[in-house]
NURO-527451 format. One record per atom (N, C-alpha, C, CB): atom name; x, y, z. Coordinates in Angstrom, 2 decimals, always signed. Atoms other than C-alpha are relative to their C-alpha. Glycine has a CB too. Layout:
BEGIN
{atom = CA	xx = X	yy = Y	zz = Z}
...
This chain:
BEGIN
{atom = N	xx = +0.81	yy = -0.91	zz = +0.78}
{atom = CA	xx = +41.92	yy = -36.44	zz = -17.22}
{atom = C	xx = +0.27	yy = +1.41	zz = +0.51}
{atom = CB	xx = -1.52	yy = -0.37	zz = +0.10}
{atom = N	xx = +0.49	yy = -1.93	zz = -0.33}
{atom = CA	xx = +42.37	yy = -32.58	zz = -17.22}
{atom = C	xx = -1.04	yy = +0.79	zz = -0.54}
{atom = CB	xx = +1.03	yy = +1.02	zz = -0.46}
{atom = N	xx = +0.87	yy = -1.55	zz = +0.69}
{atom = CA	xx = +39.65	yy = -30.45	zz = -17.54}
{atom = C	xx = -0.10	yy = +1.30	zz = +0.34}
{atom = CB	xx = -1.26	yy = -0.05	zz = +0.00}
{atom = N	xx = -0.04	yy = -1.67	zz = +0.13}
{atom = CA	xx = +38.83	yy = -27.14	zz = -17.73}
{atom = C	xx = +1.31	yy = +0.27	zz = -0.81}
{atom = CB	xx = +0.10	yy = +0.89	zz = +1.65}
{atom = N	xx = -1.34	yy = -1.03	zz = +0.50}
{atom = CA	xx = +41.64	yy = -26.06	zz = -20.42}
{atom = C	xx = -0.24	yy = +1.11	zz = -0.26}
{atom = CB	xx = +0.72	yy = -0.29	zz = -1.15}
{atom = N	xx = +0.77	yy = -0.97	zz = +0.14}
{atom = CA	xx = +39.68	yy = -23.66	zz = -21.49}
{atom = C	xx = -0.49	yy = +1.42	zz = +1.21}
{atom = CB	xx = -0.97	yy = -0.80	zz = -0.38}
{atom = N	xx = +0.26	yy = -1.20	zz = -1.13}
{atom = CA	xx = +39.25	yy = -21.79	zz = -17.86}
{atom = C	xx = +1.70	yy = +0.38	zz = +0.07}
{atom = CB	xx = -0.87	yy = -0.64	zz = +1.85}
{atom = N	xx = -1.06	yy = -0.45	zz = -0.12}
{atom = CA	xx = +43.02	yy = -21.52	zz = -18.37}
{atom = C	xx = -0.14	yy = +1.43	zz = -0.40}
{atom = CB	xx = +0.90	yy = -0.76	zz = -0.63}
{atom = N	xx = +0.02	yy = -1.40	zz = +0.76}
{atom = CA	xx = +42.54	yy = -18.82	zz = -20.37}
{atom = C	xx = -0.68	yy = +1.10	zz = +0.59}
{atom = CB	xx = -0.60	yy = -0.11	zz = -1.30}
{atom = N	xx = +0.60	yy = -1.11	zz = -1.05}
{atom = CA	xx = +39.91	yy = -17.31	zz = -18.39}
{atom = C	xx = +0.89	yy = +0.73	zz = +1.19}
{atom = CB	xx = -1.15	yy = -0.72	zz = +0.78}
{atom = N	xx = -0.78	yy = -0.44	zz = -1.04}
{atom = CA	xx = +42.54	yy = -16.99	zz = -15.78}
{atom = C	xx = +1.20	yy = +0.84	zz = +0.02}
{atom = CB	xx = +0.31	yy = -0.94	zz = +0.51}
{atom = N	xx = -1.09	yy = -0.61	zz = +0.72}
{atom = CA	xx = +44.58	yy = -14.88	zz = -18.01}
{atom = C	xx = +1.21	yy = -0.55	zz = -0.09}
{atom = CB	xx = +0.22	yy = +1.10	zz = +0.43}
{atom = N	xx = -1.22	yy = +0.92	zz = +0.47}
{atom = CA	xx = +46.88	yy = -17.18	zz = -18.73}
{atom = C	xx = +0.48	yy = +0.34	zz = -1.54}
{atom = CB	xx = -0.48	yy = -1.68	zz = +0.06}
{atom = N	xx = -0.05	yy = -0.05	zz = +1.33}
{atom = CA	xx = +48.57	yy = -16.60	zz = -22.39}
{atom = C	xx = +0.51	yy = -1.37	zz = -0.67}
{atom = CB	xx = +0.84	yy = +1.13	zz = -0.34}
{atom = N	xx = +0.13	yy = +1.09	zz = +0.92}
{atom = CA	xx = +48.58	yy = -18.81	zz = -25.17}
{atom = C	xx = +1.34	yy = -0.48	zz = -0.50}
{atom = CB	xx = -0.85	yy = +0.38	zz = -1.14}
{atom = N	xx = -1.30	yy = +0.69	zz = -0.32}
{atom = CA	xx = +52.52	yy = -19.06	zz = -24.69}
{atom = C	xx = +0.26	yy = -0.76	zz = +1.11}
{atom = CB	xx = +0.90	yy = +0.81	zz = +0.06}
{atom = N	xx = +0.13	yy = +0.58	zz = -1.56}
{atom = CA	xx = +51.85	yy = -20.19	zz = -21.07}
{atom = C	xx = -0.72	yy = -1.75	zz = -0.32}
{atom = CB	xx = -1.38	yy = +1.29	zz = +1.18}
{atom = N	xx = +0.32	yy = +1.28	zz = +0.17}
{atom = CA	xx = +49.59	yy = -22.88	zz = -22.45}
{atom = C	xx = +0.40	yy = -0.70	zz = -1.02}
{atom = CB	xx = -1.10	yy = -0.12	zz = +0.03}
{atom = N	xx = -0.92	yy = +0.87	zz = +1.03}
{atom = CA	xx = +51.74	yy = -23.84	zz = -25.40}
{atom = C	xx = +1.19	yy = -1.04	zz = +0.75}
{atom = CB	xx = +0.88	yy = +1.18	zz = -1.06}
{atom = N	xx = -1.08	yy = +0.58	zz = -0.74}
{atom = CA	xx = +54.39	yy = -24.86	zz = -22.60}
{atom = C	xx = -0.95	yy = -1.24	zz = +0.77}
{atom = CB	xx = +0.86	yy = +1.23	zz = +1.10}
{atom = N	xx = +1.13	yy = +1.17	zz = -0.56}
{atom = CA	xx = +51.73	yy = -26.58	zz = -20.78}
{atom = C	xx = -0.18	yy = -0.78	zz = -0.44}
{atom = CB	xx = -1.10	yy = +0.10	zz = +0.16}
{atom = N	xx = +0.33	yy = +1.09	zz = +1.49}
{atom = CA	xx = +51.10	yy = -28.69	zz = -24.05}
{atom = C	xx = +1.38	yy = -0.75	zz = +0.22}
{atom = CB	xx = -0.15	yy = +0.95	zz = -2.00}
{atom = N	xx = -1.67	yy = +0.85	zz = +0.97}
{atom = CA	xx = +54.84	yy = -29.43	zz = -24.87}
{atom = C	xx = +0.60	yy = -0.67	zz = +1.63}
{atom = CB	xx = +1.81	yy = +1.81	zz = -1.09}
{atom = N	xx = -0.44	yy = +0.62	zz = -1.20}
{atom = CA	xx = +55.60	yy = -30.15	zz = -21.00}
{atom = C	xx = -1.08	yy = -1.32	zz = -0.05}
{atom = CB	xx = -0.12	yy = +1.11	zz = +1.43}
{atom = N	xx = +0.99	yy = +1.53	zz = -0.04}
{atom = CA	xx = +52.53	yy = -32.98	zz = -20.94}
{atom = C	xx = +0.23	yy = -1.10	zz = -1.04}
{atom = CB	xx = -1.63	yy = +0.32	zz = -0.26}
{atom = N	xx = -0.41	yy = +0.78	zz = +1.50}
{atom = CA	xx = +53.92	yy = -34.13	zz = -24.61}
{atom = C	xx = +1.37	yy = -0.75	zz = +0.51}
{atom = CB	xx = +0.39	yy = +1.29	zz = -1.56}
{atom = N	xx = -1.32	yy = +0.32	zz = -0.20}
{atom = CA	xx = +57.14	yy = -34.47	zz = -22.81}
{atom = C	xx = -0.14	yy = -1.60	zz = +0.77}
{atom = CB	xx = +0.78	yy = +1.30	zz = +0.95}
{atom = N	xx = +0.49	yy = +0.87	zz = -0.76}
{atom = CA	xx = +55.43	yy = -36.52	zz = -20.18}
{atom = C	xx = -0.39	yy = -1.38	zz = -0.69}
{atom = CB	xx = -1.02	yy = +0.62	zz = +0.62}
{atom = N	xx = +0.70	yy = +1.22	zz = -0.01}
{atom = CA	xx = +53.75	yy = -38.61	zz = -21.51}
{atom = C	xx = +1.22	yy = -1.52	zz = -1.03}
{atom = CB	xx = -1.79	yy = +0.55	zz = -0.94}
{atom = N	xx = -0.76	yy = +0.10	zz = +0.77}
{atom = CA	xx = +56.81	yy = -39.21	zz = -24.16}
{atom = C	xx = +1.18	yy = -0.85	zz = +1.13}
{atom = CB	xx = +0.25	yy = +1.43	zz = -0.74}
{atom = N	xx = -1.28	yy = +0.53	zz = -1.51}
{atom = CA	xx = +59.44	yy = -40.29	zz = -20.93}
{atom = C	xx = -1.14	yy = -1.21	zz = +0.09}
{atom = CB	xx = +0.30	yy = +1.43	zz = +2.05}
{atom = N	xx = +0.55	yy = +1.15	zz = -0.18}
{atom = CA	xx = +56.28	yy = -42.53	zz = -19.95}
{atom = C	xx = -0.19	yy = -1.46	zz = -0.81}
{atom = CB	xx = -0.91	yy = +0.43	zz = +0.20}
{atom = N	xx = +0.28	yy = +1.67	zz = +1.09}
{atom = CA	xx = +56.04	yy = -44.93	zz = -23.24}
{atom = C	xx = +1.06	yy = -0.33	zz = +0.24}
{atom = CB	xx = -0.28	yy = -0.14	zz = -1.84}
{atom = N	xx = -0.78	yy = +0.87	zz = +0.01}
{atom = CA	xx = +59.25	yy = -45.67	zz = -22.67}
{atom = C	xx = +0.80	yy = -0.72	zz = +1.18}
{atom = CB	xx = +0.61	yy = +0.43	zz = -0.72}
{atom = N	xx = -0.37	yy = +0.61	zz = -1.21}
{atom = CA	xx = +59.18	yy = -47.21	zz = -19.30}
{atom = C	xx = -2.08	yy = -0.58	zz = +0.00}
{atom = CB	xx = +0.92	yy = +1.43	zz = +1.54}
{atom = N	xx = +1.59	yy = +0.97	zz = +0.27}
{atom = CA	xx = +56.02	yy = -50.05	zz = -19.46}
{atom = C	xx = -0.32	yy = +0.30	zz = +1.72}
{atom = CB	xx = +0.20	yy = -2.35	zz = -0.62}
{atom = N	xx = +0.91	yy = +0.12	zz = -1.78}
{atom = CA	xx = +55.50	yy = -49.66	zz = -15.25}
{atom = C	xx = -0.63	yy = +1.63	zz = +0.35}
{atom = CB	xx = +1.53	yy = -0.48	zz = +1.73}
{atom = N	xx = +0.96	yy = -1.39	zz = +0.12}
{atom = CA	xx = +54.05	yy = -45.89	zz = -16.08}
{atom = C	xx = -1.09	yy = +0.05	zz = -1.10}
{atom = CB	xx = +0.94	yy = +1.30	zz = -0.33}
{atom = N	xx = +1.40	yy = +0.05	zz = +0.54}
{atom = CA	xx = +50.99	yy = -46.94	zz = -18.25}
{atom = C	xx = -0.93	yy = +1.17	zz = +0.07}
{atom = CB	xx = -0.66	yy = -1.01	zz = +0.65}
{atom = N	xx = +0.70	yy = -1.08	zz = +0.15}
{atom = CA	xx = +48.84	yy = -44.09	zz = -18.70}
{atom = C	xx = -0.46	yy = +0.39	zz = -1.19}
{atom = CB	xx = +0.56	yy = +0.85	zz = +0.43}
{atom = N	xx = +0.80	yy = -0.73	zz = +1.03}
{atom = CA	xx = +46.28	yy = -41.89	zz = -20.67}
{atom = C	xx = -0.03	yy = +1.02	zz = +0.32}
{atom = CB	xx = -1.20	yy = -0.29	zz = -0.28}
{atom = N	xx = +0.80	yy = -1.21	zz = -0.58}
{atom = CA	xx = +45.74	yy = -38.37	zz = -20.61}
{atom = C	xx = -1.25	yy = +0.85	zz = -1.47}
{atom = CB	xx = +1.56	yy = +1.33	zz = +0.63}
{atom = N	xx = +1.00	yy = -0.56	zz = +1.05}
{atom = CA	xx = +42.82	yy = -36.63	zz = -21.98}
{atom = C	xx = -0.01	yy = +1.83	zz = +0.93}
{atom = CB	xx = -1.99	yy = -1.21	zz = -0.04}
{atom = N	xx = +0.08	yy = -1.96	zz = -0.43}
{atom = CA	xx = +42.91	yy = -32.51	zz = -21.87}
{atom = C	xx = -1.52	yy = +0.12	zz = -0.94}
{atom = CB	xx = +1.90	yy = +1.47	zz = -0.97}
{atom = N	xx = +1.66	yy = +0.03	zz = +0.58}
{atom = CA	xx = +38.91	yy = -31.69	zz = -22.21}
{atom = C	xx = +0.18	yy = +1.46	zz = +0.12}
{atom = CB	xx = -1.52	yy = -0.86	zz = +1.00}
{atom = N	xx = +0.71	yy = -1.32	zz = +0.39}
{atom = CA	xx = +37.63	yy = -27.97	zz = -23.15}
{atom = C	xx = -0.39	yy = +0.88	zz = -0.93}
{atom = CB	xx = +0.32	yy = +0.57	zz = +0.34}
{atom = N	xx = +0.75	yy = -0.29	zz = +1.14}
{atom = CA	xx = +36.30	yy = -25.70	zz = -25.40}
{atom = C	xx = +1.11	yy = -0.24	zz = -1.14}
{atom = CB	xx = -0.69	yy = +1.52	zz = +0.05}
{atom = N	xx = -0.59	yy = -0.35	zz = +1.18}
{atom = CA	xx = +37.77	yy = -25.75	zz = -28.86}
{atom = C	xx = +0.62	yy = +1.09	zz = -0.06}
{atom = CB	xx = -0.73	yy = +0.02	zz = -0.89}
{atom = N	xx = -0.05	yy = -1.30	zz = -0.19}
{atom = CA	xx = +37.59	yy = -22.45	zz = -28.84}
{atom = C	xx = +1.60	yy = +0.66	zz = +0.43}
{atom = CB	xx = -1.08	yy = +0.21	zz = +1.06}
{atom = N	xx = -0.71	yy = +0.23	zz = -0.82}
{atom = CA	xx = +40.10	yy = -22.46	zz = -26.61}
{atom = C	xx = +1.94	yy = -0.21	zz = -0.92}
{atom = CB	xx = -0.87	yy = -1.31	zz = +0.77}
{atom = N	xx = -1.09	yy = +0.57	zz = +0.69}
{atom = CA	xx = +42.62	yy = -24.11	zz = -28.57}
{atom = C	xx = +0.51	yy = +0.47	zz = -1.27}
{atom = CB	xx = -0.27	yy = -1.19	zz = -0.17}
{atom = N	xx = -0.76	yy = -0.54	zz = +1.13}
{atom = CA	xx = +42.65	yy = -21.79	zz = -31.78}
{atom = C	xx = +1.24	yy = +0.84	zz = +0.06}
{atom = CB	xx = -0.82	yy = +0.71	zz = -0.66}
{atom = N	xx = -0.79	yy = -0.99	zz = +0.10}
{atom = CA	xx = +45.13	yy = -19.34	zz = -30.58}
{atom = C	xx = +1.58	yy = -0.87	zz = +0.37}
{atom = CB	xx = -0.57	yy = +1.30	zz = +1.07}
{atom = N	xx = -1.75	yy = +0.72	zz = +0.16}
{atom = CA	xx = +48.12	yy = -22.34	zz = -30.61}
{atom = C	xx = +0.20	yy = -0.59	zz = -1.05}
{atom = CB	xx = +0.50	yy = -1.15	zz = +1.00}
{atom = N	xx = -0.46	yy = +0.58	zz = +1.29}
{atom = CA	xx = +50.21	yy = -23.24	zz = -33.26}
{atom = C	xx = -0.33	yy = -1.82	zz = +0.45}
{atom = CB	xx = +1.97	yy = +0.52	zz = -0.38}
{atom = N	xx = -0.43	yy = +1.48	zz = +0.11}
{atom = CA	xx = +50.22	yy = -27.19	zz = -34.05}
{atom = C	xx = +1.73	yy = -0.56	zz = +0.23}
{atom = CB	xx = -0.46	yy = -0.36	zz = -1.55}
């Protein structure tokens, strides 16, 4: 579980900084389905808010 995404931003982080952040954990988790002895979930928790200033 990660939380706080949302204090990313507080930390002046920009919303290209946490787009990489996104696509690096997408990457992750993407390498992991395809090896069954790395099982995993991740959940990124914080405001919404938070999350309007990235593309899909």
């Amino acid at each position: 579980m990660l939380d706080g995404f949302d204090e990313l931003l507080m930390e002046g982080r920009t919303s290209g900084g946490l787009e990489e952040f996104l696509r690096q954990v997408g990457r992750f988790q993407e390498s992991c389905a395809h090896n069954s002895e790395k099982g995993h979930r991740i959940l990124i928790t914080g405001r919404s808010l938070s999350l309007q200033s990235i593309e899909r």
